[in-house]
N, C-alpha and C positions, 0 to 999 in steps of 0.2 A: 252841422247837419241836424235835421228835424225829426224827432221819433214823437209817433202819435202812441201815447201809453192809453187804455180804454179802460174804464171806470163806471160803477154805478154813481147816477146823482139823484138824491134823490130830493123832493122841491115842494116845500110845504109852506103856509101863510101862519105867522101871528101875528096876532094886529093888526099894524102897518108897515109891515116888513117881511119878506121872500127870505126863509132860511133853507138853506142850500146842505145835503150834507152825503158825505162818501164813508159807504160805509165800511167798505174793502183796506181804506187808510182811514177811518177815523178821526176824517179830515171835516172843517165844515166852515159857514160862510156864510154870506147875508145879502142881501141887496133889494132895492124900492121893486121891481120887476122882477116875474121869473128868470126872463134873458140874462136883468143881469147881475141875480144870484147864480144862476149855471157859469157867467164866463169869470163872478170874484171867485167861484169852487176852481174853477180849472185852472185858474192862479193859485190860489190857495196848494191846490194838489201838487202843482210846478215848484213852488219854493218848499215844500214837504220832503219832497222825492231829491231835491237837490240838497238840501240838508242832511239826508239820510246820507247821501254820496259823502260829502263831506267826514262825515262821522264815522263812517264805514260801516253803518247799518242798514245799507238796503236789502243785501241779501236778506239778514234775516226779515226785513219787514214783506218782504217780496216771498218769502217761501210760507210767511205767516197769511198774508192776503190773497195768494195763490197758490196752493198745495202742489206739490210734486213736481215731477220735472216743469212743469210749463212755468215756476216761478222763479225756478234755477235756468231756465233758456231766458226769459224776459229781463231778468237781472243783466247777463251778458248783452242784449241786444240797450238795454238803458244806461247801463253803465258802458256803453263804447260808443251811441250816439245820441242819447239825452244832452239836450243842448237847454232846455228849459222855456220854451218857445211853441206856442199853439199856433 
């Protein structure tokens, strides 16, 4: 099953290359185009979050990049259908 998890991206030039970066995970990325540094970010973020699963740190990264309960709900909805798939 598919869960859209929603993130800031945020999408700057140097030189000649599109860096891409989330600031929420600390996550970031690069690409020749805006397009397609936004879509190497939202892979970037996908193998991030699924690694966290693995290691069993997403709670805490998920209560640290969204406070309060709404990080402790979204945990349970990523960890029961996060499938790693935009």
């Amino acid at each position: 099953m598919k869960s859209d998890v929603c993130f800031d991206a945020l999408v700057w030039k140097e030189e000649r290359v599109y860096v891409s970066y989330c600031p929420q995970f600390g996550v970031s990325s690069c690409g020749d185009t805006v397009e397609e540094a936004r879509r190497m970010l939202r892979e970037a973020v996908c193998l991030f979050i699924e690694g966290a699963k693995e290691l069993g740190t997403l709670q805490k990264i998920l209560d640290e990049a969204v406070p309060g309960s709404v990080g402790k709900n979204l945990s349970n909805y990523v960890e029961g259908n996060f499938s790693g798939k935009y």
